[in-house]
VEXVEX-717665 format. One record per residue (C-alpha): x, y, z; residue number from 1. Coordinates in nm, 3 decimals, padded with zeros to 5 digits. Layout:
[atom [X, Y, Z], NUM];
...
//
This chain:
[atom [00.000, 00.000, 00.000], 1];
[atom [00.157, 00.340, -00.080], 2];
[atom [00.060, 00.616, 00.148], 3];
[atom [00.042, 00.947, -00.036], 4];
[atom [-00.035, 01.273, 00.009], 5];
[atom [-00.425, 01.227, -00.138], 6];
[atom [-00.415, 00.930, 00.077], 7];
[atom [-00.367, 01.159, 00.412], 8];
[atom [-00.607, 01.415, 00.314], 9];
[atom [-00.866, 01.182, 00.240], 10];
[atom [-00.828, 00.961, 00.600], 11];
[atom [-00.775, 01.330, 00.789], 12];
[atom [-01.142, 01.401, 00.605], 13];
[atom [-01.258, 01.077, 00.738], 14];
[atom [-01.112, 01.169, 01.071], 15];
[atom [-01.158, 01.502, 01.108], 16];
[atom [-00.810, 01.511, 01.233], 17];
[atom [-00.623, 01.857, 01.182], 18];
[atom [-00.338, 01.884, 00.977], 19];
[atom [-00.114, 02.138, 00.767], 20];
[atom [00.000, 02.108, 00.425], 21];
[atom [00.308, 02.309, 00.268], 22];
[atom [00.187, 02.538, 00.000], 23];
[atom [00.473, 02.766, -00.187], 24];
[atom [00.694, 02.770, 00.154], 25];
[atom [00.368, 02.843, 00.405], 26];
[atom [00.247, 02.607, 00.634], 27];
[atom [-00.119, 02.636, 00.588], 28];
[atom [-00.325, 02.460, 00.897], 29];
[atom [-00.674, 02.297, 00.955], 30];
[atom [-00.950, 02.071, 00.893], 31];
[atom [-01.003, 01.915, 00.615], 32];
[atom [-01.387, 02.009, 00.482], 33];
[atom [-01.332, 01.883, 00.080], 34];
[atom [-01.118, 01.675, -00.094], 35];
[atom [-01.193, 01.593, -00.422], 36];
[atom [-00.846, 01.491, -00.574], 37];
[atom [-00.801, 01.867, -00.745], 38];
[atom [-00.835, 02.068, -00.477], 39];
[atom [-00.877, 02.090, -00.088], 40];
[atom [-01.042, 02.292, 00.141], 41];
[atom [-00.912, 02.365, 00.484], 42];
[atom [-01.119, 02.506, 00.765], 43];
[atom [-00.860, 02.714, 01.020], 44];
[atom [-01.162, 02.818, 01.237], 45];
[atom [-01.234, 03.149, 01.161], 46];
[atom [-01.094, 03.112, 00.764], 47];
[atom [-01.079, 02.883, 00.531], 48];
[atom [-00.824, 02.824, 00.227], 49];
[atom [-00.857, 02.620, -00.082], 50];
[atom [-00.559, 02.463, -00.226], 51];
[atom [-00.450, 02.280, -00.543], 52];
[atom [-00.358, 01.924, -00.462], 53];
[atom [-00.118, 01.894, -00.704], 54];
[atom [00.056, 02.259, -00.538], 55];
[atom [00.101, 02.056, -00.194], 56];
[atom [00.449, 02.021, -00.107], 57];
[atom [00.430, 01.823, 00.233], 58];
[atom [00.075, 01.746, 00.474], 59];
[atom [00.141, 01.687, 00.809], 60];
[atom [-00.149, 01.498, 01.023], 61];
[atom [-00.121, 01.511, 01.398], 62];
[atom [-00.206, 01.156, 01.441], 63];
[atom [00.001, 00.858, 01.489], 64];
[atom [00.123, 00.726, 01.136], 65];
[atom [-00.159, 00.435, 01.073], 66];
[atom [00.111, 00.144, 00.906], 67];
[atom [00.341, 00.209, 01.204], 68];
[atom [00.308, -00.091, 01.434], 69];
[atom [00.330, 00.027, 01.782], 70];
[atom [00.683, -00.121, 01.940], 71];
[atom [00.574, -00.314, 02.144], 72];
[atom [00.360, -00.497, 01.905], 73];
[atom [00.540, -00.848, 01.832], 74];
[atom [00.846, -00.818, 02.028], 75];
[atom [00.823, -01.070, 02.258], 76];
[atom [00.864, -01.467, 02.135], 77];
[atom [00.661, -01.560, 02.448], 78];
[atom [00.301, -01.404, 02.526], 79];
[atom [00.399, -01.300, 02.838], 80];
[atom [00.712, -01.079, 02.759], 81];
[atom [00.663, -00.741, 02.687], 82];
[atom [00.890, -00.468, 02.528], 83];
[atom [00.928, -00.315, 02.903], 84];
[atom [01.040, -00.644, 03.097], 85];
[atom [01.373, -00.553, 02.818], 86];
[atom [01.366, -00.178, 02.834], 87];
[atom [01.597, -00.126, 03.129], 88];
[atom [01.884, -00.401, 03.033], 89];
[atom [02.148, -00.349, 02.739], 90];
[atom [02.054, -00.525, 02.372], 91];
[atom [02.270, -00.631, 02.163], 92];
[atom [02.325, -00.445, 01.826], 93];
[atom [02.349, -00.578, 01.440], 94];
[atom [02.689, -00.698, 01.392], 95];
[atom [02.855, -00.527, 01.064], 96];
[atom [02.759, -00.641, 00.738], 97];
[atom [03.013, -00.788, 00.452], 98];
[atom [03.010, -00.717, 00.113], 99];
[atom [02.981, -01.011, -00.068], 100];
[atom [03.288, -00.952, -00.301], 101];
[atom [03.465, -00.947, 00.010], 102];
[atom [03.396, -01.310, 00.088], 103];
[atom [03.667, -01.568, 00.039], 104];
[atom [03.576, -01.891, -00.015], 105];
//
């Protein structure tokens, strides 16, 4: 699934969750009322701006990303392990990688 600008807009319409898109340098920030795929229309309260879609540099949405798993979703082999019965003791880090030219067999 690709997660794209359109994308945001559309679940933040959904959601009625705030957000701000980058427009020509300006942060421009509020609900989003209309999205039709040409244009959007952002409701700051006491204003309201509509913007080309395909002029949108950047959105921000002040929600939680929704395709990033939570950490301590899965880490734990056992089901009674969680992420912070590890969080206080050292982990061990990726060793370094080798090119595989590098290998001699």
């Amino acid at each position: 699934m690709i997660y794209t600008m359109g994308m945001a807009l559309s679940r933040a319409l959904d959601n009625h969750t705030e957000v701000e898109v980058l427009v020509d340098g300006q942060w421009l920030t509020g609900m989003v009322v209309v999205n039709d795929g040409y244009g959007v229309v952002l409701d700051g309260g006491h204003q309201h701006a509509i913007i080309k879609v395909e002029n949108i540099s950047a959105v921000r949405i002040m929600t939680a990303s929704p395709m990033r798993p939570r950490i301590t979703e899965g880490y734990a082999e056992s089901g009674s392990e969680t992420f912070d019965d590890y969080s206080d003791s050292a982990m061990p880090m990726p060793g370094p990688r080798i090119a595989a030219e590098s290998l001699v067999y």
